[in-house]
N, C-alpha and C positions, 0 to 999 in steps of 0.2 A: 436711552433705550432701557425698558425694563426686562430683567433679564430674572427667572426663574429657575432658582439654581435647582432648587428640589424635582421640576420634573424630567429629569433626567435618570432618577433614579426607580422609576416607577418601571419596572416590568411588567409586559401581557396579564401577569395573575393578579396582580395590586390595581393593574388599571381596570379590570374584570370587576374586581370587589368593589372596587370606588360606584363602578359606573352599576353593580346591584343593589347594590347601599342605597342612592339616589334614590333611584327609582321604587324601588320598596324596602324602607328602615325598619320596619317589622320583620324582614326575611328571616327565617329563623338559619340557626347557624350550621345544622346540618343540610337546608337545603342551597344555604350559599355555598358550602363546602362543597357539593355535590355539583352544585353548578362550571365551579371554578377548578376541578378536578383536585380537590384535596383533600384529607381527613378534616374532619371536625376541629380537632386540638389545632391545625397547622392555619387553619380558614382563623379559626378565633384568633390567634397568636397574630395574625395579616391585620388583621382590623382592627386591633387594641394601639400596634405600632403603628399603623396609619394612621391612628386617630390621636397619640402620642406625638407625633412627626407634624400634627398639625391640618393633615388634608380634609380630616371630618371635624369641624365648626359644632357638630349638634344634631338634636335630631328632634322634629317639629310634627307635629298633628297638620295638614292645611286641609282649614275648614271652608265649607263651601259658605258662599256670601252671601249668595243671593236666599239660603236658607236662613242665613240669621238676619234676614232682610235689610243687607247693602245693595240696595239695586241699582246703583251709579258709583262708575267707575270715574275719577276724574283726573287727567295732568295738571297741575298747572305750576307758572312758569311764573316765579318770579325774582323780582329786580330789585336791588336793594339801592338806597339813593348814598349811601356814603357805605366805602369798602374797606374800612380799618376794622383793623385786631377787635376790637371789644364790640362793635357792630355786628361782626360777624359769627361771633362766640353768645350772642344775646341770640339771635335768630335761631343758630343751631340748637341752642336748648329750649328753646320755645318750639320749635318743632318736633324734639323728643318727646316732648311731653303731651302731644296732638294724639291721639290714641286712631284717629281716622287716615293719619297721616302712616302709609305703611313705606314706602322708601320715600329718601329725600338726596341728593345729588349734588353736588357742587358741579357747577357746569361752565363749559367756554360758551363764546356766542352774545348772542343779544341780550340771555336773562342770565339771571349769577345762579337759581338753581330752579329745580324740574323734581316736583313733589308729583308722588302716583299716591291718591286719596279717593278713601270708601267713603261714602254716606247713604243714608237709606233714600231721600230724594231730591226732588228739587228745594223745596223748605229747609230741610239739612243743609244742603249745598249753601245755598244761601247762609245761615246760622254761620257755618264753617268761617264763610270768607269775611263777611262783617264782622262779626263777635271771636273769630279765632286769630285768624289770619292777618287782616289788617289792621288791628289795633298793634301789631309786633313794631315794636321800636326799630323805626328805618324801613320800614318796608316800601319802598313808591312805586310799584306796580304789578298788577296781578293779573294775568290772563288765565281765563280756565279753557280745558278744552273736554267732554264730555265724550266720552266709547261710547261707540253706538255699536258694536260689536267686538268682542273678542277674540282673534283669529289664532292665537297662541300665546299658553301662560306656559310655561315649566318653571323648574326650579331644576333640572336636570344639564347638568356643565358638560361639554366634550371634554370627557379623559384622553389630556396627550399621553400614548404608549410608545415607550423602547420596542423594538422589535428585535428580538431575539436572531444571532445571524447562527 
């Protein structure tokens, strides 16, 4: 069981700033301060230790896709034909290095992992899986599967909060 010792120690006002943080990293700090009922210096001092302590990763631009003409969204699912150490350390750096490949997965089940990948279309798609994807040492099968709509993207985590007694 994976046990998460850190959120335990998150109070009402850290799990406030996590969860305005998320959703808008621009916020400026007197308006998070305001939001989260603190002075400015105390709000600052909250997010620097938050972000010290490890809960903020970073902070990112997300750009729309479909503007910089990715207009296919794609999973796919694939299955490696032999599952030893250096097999599976070839894959994984061959897919870091996929720039269309935006997560990749180590997964149970039928296939060993589950890539979510942009391309601008079906020609791309194609390029992708011949010329990128299957030429990867050990790869024996590849299923794609194509979004046909988007019904929710976030990047935004539920903040577990202490509750103050």
């Amino acid at each position: 069981m994976l046990i998460l010792a850190h959120v335990n120690e998150l109070d009402p006002t850290d799990a406030a700033i996590l969860e305005a943080i998320q959703r808008d990293g621009r916020i400026s700090n007197v308006d998070l301060a305001h939001m989260v009922n603190l002075s400015p210096p105390a709000a600052h001092a909250r997010v620097r230790r938050l972000a010290e302590d490890g809960y903020v990763r970073g902070y990112v631009a997300l750009l729309d896709q479909s503007r910089l003409g990715y207009d296919m969204t794609c999973f796919i699912n694939v299955t490696l034909q032999l599952h030893h150490e250096e097999g599976l350390e070839t894959f994984r750096a061959r897919v870091n290095e996929m720039p269309e490949v935006l997560e990749c997965h180590h997964v149970t089940g039928e296939h060993d992992y589950l890539l979510k990948v942009v391309v601008r279309n079906r020609a791309d798609l194609e390029r992708f899986v011949v010329k990128e994807l299957t030429p990867v040492a050990g790869v024996a099968r590849i299923y794609t599967s194509l979004v046909l709509t988007e019904i929710k993207s976030t990047t935004v985590l539920p903040v577990p909060r202490r509750e103050e007694s």
